[in-house]
N, C-alpha and C positions, 0 to 999 in steps of 0.2 A: 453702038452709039458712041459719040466723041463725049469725054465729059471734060471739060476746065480743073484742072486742080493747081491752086496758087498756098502760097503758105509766106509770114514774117518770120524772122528768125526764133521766134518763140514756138510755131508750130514746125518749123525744120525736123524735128525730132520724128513728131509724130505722121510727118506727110509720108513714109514708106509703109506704114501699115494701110492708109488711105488709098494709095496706089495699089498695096495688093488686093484690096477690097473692090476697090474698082474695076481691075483684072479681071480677078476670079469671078468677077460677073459678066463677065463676056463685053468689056466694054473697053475703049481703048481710051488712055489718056493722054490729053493736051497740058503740058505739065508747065506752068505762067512764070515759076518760078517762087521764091527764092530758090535758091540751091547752096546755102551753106547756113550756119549760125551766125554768121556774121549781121548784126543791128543793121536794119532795115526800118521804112517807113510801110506798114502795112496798104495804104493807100494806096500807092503805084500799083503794088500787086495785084488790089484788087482791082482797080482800073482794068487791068490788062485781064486778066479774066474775064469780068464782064463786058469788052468787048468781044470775046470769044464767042461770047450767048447770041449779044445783039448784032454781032457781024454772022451770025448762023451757022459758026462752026461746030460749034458746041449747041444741045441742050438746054444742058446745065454744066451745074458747076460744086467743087467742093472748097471751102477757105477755110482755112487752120490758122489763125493767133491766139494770143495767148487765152484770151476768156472768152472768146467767140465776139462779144459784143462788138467792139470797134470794129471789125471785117464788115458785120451786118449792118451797123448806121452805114458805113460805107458806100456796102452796095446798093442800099436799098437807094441812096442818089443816084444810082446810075439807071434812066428811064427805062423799063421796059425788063428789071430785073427786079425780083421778087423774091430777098434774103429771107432765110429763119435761122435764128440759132438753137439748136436742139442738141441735147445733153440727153433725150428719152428714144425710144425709137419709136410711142407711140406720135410724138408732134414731127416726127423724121418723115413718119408715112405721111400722118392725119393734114401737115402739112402743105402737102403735094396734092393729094386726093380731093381740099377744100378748096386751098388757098391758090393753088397752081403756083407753089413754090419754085424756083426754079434754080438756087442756090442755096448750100448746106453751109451754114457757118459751124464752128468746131474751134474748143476751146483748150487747147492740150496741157492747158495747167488746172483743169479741173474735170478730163475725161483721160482714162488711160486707151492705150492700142484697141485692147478688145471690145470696147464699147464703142469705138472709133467703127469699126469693123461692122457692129449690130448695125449701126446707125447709119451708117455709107448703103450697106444691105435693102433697109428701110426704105432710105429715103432713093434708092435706082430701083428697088421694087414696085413703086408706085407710079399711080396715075391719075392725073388730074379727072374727075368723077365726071363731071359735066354736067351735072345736075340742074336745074334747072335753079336752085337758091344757092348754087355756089356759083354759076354762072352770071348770075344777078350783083351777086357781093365781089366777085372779082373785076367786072364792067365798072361795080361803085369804085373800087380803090384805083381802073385806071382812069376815071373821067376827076378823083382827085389828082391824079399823079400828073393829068394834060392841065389840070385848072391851077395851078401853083407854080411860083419863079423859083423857090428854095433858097431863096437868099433871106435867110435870119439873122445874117450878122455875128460876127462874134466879137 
């Protein structure tokens, strides 16, 4: 399976242990970019990764900045994509398996390599359950995601 992996210059560091987590699971990466430390705007990156999902290259996807958060408000704008930022590997799985997550956000200034690692593991070992009340709750979040313009204004 293809997976997205995008990073800002604050996850640069950490985006090679991510890559070989990804690897080592039998999986190849579509890698969005950054590619140095050089200050970036995390947005573009993410853009571009999630169109990797919603143009059906990719899966999913993994994003590295600095505290995970800003990647995930992010993606979570982009339609038809379904950030979590997890620090645990059980919300890494539990995510994927409920919520039909379908992008890992990742904060490399408050997770080191090898919990990077657990957590990449997690969240390509899992699968959305299909359950019948997860099914119901993910229909609810996309018939909010089709009923709303997103413009709040800043």
């Amino acid at each position: 399976m293809n997976i997205a992996l995008g990073c800002d210059h604050a996850g640069f560091r950490l985006k090679e242990a991510v890559r070989e987590a990804i690897a080592d699971a039998g999986h190849t990466v579509i890698d969005v970019g950054t590619n140095s430390g050089d200050p970036v705007d995390y947005p573009d990156y993410v853009e571009t990764l999630g169109k990797e999902i919603t143009e059906r290259r990719a899966p999913r996807g993994v994003f590295i900045c600095g505290s995970g958060v800003g990647a995930c408000i992010a993606a979570n704008k982009i339609q038809g994509i379904y950030a979590g930022m997890c620090h645990d590997t059980y919300s890494a799985h539990q995510g994927v398996e409920h919520d039909n997550m379908n992008v890992l956000c990742l904060g490399s200034r408050v997770i080191g390599p090898e919990l990077a690692r657990e957590l990449v593991r997690a969240f390509l070992g899992a699968s959305f359950s299909r359950e019948e009340r997860h099914l119901r709750r993910v229909e609810k979040i996309q018939q909010i995601e089709n009923s709303t313009t997103g413009d709040t204004g800043v």
